[in-house]
SERO-4910 file (N, C-alpha, C, O; in steps of 0.05 Angstrom, whole numbers):
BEGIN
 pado doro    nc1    nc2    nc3   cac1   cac2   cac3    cc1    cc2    cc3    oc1    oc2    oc3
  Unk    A    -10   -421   -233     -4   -394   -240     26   -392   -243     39   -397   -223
  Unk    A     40   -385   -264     68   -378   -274     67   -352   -262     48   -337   -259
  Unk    A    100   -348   -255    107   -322   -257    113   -303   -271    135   -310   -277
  Unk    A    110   -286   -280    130   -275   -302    152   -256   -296    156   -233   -288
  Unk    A    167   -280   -305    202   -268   -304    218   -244   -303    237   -238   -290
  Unk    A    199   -226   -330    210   -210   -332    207   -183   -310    221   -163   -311
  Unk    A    190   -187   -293    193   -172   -269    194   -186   -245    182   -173   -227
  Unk    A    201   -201   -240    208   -206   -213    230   -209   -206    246   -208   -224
  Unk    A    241   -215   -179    260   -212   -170    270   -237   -167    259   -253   -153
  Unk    A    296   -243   -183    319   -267   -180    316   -277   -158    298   -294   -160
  Unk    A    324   -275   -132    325   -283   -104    299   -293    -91    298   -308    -72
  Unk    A    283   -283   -102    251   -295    -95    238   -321   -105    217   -319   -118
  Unk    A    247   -343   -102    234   -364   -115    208   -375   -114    198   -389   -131
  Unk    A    193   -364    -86    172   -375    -85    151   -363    -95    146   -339    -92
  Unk    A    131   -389   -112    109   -371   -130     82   -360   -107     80   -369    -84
  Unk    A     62   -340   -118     47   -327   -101     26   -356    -93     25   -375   -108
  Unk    A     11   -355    -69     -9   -375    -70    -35   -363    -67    -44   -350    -49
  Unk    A    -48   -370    -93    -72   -370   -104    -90   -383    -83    -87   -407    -84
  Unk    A   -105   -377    -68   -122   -403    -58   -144   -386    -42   -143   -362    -38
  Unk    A   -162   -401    -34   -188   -389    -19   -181   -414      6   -182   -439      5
  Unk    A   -170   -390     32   -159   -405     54   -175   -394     80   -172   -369     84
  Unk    A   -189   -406     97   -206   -400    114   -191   -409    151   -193   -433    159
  Unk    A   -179   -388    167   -167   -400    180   -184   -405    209   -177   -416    231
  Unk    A   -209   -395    201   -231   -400    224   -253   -408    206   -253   -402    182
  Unk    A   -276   -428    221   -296   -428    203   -317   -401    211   -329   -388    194
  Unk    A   -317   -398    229   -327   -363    232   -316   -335    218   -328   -314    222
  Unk    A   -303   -336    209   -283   -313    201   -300   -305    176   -308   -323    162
  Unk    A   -308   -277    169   -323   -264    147   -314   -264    112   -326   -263     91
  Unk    A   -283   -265    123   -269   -262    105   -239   -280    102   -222   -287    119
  Unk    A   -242   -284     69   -218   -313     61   -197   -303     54   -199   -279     46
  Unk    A   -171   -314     53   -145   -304     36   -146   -308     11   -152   -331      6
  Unk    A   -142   -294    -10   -151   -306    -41   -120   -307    -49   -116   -328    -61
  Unk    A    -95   -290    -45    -75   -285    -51    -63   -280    -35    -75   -268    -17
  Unk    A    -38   -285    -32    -18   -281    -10     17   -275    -29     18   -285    -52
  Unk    A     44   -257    -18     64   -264    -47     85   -242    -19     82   -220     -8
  Unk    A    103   -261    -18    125   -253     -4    147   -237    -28    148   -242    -52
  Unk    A    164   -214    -13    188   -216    -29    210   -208     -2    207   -185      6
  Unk    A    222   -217      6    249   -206     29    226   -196     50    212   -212     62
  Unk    A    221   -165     54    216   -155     85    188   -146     67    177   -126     76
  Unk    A    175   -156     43    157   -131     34    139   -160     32    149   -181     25
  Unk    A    115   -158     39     91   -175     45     59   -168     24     58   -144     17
  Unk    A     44   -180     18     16   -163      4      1   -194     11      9   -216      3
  Unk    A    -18   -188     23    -40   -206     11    -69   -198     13    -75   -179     29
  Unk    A    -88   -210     -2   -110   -207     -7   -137   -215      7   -147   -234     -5
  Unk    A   -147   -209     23   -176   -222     30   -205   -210     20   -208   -188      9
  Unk    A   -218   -223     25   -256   -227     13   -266   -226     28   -255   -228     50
  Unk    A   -288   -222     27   -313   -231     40   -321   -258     26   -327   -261      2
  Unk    A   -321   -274     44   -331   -299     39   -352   -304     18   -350   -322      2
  Unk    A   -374   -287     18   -390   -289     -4   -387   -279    -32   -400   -288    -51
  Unk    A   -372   -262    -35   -350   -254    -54   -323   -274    -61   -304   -263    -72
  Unk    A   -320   -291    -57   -297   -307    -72   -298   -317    -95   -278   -319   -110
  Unk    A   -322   -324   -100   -337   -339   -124   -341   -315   -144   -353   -321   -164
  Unk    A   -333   -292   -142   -336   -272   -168   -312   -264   -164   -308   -245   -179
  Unk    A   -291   -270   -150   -259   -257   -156   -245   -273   -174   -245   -296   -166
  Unk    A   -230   -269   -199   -219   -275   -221   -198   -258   -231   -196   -234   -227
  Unk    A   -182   -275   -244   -157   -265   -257   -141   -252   -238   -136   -228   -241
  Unk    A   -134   -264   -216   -115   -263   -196    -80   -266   -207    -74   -288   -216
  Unk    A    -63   -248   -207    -49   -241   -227    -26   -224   -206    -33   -206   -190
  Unk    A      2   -233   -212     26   -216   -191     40   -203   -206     34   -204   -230
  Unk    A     61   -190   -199     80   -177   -205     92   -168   -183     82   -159   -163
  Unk    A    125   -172   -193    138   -160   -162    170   -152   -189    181   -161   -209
  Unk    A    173   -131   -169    198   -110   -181    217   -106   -152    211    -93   -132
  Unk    A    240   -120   -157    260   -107   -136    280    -77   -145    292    -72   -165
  Unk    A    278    -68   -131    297    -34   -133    315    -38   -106    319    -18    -92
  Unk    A    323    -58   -100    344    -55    -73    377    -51    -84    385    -34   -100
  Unk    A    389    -68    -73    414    -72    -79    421    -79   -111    408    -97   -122
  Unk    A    443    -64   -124    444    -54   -157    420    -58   -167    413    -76   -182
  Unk    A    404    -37   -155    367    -30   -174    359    -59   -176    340    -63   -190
  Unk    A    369    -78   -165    354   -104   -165    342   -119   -152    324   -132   -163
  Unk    A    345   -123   -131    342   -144   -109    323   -135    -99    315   -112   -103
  Unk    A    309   -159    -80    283   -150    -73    275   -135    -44    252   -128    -39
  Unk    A    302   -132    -23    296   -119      3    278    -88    -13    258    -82      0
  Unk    A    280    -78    -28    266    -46    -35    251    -63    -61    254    -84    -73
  Unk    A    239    -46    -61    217    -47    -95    193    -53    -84    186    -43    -63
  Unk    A    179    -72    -97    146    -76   -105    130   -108   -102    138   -128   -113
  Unk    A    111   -105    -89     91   -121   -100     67   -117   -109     49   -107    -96
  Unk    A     63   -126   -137     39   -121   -147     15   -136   -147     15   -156   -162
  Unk    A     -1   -133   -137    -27   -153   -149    -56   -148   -165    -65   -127   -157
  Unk    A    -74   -159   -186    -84   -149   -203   -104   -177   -196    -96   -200   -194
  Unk    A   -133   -166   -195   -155   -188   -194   -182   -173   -206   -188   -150   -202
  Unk    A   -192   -186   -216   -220   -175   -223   -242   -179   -197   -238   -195   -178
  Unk    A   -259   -167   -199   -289   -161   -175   -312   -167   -197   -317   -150   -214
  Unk    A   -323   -185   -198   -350   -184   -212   -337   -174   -245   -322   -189   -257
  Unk    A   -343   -154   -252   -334   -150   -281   -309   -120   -271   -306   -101   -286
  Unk    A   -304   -121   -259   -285    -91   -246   -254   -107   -243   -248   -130   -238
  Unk    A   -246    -94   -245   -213    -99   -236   -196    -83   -217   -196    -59   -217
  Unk    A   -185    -94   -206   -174    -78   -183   -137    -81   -179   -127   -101   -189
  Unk    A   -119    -63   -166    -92    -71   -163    -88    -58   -144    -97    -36   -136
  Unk    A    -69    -76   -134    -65    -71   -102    -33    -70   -106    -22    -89   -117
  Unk    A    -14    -42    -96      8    -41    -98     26    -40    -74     32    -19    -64
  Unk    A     33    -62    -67     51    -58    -34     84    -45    -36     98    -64    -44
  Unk    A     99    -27    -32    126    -24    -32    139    -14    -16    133     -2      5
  Unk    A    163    -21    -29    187    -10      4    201      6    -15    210     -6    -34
  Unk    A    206     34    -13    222     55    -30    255     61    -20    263     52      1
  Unk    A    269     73    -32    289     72    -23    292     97      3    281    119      3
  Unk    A    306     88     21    311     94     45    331    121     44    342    127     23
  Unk    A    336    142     74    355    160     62    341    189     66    323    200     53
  Unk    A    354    196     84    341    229     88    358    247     81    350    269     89
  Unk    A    378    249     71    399    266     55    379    284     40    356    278     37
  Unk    A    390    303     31    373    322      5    377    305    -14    398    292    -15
  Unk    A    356    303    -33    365    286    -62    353    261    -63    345    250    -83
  Unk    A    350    249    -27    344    224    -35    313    219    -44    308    197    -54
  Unk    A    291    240    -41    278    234    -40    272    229    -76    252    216    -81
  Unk    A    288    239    -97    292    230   -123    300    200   -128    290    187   -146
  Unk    A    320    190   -109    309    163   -111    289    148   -112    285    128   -125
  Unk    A    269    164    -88    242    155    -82    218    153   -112    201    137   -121
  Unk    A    230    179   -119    210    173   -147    221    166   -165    207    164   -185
  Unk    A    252    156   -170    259    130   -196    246    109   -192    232     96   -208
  Unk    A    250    105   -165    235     80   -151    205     78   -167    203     63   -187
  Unk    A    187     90   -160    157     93   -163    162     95   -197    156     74   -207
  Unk    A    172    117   -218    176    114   -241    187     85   -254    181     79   -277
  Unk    A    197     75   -243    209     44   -252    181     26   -252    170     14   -271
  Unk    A    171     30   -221    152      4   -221    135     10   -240    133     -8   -257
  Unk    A    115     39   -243    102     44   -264    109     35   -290     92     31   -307
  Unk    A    136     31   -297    138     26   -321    151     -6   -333    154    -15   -356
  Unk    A    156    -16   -303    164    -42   -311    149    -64   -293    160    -85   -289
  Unk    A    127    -60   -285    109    -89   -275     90    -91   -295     73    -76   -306
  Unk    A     96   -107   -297     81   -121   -327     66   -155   -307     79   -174   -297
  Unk    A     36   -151   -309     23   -183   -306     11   -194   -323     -4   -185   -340
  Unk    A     23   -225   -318     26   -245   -335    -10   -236   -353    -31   -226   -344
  Unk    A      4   -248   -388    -16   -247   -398    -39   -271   -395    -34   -295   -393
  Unk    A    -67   -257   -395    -86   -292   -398    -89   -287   -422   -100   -268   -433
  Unk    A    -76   -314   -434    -98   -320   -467   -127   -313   -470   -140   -297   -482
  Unk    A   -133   -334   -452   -159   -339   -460   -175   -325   -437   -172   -331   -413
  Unk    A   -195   -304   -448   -211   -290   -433   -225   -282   -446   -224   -286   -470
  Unk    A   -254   -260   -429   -273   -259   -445   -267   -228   -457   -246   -216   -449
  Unk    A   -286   -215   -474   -281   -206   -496   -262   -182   -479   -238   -178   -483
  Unk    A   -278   -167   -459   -259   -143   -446   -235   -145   -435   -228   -163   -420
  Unk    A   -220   -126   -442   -193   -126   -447   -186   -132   -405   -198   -124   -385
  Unk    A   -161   -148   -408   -151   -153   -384   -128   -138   -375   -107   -148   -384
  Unk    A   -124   -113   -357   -105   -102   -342    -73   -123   -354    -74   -148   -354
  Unk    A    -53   -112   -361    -25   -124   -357    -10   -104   -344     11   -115   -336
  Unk    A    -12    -74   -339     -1    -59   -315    -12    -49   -304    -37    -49   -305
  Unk    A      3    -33   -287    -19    -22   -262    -33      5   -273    -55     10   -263
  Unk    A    -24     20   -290    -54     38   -293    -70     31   -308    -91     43   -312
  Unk    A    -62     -1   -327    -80     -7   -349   -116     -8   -321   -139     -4   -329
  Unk    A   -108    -12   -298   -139    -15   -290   -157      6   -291   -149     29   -292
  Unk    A   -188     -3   -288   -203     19   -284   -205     28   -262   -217     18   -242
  Unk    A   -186     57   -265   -195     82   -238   -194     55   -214   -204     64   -193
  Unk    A   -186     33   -210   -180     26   -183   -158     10   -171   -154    -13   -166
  Unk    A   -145     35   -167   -116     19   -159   -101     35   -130    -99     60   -127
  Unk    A    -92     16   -111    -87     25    -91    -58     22    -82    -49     -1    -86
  Unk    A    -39     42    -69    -14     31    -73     -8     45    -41    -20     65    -33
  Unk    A      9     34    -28     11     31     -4     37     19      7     49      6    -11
  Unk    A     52     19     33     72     12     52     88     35     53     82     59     53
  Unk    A    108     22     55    142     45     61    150     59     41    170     56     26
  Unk    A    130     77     40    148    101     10    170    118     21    177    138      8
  Unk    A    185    109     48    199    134     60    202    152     47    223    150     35
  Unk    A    186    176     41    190    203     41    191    223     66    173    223     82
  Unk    A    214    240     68    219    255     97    206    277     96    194    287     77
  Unk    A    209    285    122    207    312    129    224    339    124    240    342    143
  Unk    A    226    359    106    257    363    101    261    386    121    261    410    114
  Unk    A    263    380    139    266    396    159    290    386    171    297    364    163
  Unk    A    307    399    192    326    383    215    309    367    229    287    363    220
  Unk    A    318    353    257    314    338    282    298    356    285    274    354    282
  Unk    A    317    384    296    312    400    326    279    412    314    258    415    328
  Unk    A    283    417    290    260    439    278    236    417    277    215    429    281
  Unk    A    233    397    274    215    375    262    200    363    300    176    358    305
  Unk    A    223    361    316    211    356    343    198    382    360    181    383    378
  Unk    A    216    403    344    202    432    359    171    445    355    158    461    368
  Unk    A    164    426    326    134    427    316    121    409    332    102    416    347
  Unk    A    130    381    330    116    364    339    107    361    371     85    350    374
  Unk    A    120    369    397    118    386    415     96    395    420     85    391    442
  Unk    A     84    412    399     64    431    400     42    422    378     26    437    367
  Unk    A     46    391    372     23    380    354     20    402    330     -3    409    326
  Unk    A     37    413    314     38    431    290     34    413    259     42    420    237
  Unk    A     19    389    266     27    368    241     19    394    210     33    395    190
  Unk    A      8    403    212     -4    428    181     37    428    185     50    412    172
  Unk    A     46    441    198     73    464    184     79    435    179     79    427    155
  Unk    A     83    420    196    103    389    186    106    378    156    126    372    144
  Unk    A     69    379    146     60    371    127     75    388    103     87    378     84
  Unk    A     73    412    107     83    431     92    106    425     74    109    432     50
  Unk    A    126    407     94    149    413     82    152    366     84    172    354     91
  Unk    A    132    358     77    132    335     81    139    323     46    120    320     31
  Unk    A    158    319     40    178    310     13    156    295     -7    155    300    -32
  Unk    A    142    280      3    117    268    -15     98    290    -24     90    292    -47
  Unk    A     93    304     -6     67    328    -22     89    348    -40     80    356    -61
  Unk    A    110    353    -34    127    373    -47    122    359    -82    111    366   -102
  Unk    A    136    340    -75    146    320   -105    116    317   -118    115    324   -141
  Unk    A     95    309   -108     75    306   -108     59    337   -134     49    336   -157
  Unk    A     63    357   -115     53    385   -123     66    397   -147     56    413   -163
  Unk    A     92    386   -146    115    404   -170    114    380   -192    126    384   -213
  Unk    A     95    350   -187     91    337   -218    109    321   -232    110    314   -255
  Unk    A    130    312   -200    155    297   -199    146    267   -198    160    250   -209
  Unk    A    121    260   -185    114    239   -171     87    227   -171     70    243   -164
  Unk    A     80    207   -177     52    208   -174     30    221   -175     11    223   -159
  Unk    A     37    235   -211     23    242   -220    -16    243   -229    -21    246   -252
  Unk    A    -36    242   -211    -59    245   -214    -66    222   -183    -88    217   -172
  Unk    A    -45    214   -177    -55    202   -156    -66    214   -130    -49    231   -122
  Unk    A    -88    212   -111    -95    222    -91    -84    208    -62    -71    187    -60
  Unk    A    -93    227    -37    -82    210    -10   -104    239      2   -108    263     -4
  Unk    A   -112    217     22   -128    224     37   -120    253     56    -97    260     49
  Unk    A   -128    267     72   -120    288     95    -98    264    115    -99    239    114
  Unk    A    -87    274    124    -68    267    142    -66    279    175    -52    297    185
  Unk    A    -88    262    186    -89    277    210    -82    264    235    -94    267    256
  Unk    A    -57    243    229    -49    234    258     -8    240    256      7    249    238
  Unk    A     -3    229    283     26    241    278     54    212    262     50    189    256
  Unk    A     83    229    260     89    219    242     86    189    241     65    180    250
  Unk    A    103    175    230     95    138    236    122    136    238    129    113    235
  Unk    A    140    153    243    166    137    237    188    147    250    181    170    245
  Unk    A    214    151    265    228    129    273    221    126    293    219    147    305
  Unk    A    214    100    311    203     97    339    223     77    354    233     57    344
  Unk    A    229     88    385    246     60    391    228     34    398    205     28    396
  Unk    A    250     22    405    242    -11    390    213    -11    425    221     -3    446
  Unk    A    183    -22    422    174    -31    438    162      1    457    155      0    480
  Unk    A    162     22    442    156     50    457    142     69    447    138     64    423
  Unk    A    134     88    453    114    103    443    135    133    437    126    156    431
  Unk    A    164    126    440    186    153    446    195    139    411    198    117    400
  Unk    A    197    175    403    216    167    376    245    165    376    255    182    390
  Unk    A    264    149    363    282    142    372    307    169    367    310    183    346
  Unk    A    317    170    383    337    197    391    333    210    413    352    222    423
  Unk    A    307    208    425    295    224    447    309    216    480    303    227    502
  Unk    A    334    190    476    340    185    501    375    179    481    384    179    459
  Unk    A    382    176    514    421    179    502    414    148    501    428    138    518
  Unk    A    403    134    492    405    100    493    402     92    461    410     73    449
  Unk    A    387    114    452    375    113    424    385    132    402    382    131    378
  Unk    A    400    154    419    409    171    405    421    168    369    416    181    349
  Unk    A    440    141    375    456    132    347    438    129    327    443    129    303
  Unk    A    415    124    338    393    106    316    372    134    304    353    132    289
  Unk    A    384    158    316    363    179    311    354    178    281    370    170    264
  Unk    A    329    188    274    313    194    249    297    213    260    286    211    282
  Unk    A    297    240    236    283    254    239    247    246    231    237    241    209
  Unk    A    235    248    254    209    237    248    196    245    219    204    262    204
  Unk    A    174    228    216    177    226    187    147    210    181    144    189    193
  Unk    A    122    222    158    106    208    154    115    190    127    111    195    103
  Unk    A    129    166    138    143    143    109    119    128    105    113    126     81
  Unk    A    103    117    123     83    102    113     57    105     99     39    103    116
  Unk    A     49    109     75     22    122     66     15    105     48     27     87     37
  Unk    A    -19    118     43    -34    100     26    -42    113      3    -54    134     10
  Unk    A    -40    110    -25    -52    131    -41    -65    109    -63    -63     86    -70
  Unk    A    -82    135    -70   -100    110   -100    -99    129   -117    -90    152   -115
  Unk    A   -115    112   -141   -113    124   -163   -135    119   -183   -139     97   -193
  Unk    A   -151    144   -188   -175    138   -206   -201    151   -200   -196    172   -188
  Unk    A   -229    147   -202   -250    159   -188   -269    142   -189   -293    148   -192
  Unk    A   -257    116   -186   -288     91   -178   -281     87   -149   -299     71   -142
  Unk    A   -267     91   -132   -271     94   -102   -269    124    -81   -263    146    -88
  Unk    A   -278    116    -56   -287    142    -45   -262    137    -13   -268    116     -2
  Unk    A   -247    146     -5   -236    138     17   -249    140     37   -257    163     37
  Unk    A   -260    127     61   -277    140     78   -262    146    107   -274    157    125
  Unk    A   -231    135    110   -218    137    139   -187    138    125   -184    130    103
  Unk    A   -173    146    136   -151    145    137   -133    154    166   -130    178    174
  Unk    A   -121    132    180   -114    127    195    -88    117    208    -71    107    193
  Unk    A    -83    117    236    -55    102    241    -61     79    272    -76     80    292
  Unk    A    -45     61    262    -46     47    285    -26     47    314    -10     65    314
  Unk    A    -26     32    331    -12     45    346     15     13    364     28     15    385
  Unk    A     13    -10    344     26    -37    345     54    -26    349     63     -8    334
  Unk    A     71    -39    372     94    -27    377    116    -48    366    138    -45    376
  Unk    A    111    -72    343    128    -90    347    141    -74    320    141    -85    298
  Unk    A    148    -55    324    165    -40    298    173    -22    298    159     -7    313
  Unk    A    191     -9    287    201     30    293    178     48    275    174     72    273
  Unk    A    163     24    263    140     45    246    118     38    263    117     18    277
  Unk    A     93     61    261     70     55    267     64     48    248     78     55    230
  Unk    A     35     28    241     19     16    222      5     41    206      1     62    217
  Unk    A     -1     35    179    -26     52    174    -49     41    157    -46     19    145
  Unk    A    -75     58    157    -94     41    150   -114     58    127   -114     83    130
  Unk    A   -126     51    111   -150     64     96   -176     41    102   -176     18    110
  Unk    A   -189     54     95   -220     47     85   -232     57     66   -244     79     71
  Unk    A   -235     45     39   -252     55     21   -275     53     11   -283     31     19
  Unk    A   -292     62     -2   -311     45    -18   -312     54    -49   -311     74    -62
  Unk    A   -317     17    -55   -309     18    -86   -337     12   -107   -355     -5   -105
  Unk    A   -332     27   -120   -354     17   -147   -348     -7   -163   -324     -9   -169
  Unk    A   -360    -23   -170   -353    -58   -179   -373    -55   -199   -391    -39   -193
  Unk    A   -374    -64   -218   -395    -64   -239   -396    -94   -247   -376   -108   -251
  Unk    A   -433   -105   -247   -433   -131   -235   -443   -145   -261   -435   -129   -279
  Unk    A   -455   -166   -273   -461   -179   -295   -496   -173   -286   -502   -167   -263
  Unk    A   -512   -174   -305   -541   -173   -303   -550   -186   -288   -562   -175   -270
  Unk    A   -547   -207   -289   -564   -229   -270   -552   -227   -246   -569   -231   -228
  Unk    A   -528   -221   -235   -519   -216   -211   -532   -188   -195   -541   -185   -173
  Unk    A   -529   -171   -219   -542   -142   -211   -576   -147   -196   -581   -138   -174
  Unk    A   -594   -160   -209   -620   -167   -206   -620   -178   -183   -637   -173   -166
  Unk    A   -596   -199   -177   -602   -207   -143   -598   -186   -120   -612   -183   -100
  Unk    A   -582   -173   -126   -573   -147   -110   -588   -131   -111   -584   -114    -93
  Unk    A   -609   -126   -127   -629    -98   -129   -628    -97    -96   -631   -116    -81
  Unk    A   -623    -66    -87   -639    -58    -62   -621    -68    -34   -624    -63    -10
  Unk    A   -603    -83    -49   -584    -91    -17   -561    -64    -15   -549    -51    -32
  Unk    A   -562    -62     15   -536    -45     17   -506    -65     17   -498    -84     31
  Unk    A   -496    -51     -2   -464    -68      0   -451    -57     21   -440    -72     38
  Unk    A   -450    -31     23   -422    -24     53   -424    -41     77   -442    -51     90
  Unk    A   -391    -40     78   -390    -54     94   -386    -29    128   -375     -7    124
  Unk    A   -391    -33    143   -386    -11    171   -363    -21    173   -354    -44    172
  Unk    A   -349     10    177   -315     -2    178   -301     -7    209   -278     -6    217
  Unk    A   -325    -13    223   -313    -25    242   -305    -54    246   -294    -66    264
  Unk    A   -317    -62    219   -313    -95    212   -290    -94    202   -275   -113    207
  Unk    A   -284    -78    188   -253    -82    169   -234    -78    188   -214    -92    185
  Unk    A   -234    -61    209   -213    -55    229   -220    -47    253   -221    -25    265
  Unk    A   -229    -80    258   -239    -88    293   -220    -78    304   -196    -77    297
  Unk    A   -232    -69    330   -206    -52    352   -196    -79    361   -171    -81    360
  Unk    A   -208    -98    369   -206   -123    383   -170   -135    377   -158   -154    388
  Unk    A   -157   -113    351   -142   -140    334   -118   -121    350   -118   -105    369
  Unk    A    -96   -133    331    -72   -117    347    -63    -88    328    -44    -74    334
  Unk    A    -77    -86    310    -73    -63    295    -75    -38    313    -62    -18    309
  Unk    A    -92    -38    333    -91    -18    356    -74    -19    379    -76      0    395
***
């Protein structure tokens, strides 16, 4: 698998790895794709019985960091087909910055990637047309990590809600639904209800957000939901949206669960008559792991 140049990031040399990697022989599910860029991570897993119908495994990565280039901020893209369905999975780190204004960075950022991740072409394929950006897919595309968008509120006003568990007023004035509503941003894309608290700035190893003690004070951030998951289209259904509670970061984790429509080849369809596909999403996000 080549890269293609024209969106990726200079500083990133290493290519994505393609592979069906099993790190238990018990484990339900394989790595199909994996693709580093600096601090921004994406990879892909299966269900084991599903590997053998995933195809046209396909990257893109866009840096927006340092001079709009480099790869600490921007994107990773990935694009694979399901049986005859296609899917893209969008991981990014947006630009950082709670000033008024910045959150317009936030959506050059998102307007750039939309318009400049381009994946590599396949020649040779079968007759239906193959995704080369991310909305070329059908209705299934999921985009996700560090969009830091703030809260545009102060400190004092933003902890004086949170106090009193007020996440509705928080949300209110939460910079992603603003940009979102006024048609600045992520345009037709959806995100689930939002019903846990912010994910963001936390001190290092604690459940206290950072400012809350004179030790942490310098490092203050006004709390802030930066981490979210949004999709785009109407061949999936979200069924959770959630946060985790892993302390090895100033962010809490976050999580979805969806279910997706796949449209399968005939003869594949005929074996399937009558099976349930869902999966119970307590398999996707065992408490057992450290995501909790």
């Amino acid at each position: 698998m080549t890269r293609d140049e024209s969106s990726s990031s200079d500083e990133d040399s290493a290519t994505p790895q393609f592979a069906c990697s099993e790190a238990k022989s018990n484990m339900n599910y394989c790595l199909v794709a994996s693709k580093q860029m600096v601090g921004i991570f994406l990879s892909v897993w299966v269900r084991r019985e599903l590997v053998q119908h995933v195809g046209h495994l396909r990257v893109a990565t866009i840096g927006r960091g340092i001079m709009g280039c480099l790869g600490n901020k921007g994107c990773i893209a990935m694009s694979m087909s399901l049986h005859r369905t296609s899917f893209c999975f969008v991981c990014s780190h947006l630009a950082s910055g709670e000033k008024e204004g910045d959150e317009l960075k936030r959506n050059s950022d998102v307007a750039e990637i939309l318009k400049s991740a381009q994946f590599p072409r396949i020649c040779k394929s079968p007759c239906r047309r193959i995704p080369e950006r991310i909305l070329d897919h059908e209705s299934r595309v999921i985009w996700f990590g560090d969009l830091n968008y703030r809260v545009a509120l102060s400190y004092q006003e933003t902890r004086s809600l949170l106090r009193n568990n007020d996440w509705n007023s928080l949300l209110e004035r939460d910079q992603l639904k603003i940009e979102r509503e006024a048609g600045r941003v992520f345009n037709g894309w959806k995100e689930g209800k939002i019903t846990f608290a912010p994910t963001y700035k936390y001190s290092q190893n604690s459940d206290i957000y950072a400012g809350e003690t004179v030790k942490s004070k310098k490092k203050r951030r006004t709390p802030a939901w930066c981490d979210r998951i949004l999709w785009h289209g109407n061949g999936m259904e979200q069924l959770q949206y959630l946060r985790g509670e892993s302390k090895f970061s100033d962010h809490r984790p976050v999580c979805a669960v969806f279910a997706a429509q796949a449209e399968m080849n005939n003869r594949y369809r005929k074996a399937c008559l009558g099976a349930d596909s869902r999966i119970p999403s307590d398999e996707l996000i065992p408490q057992r792991h450290s995501f909790y």
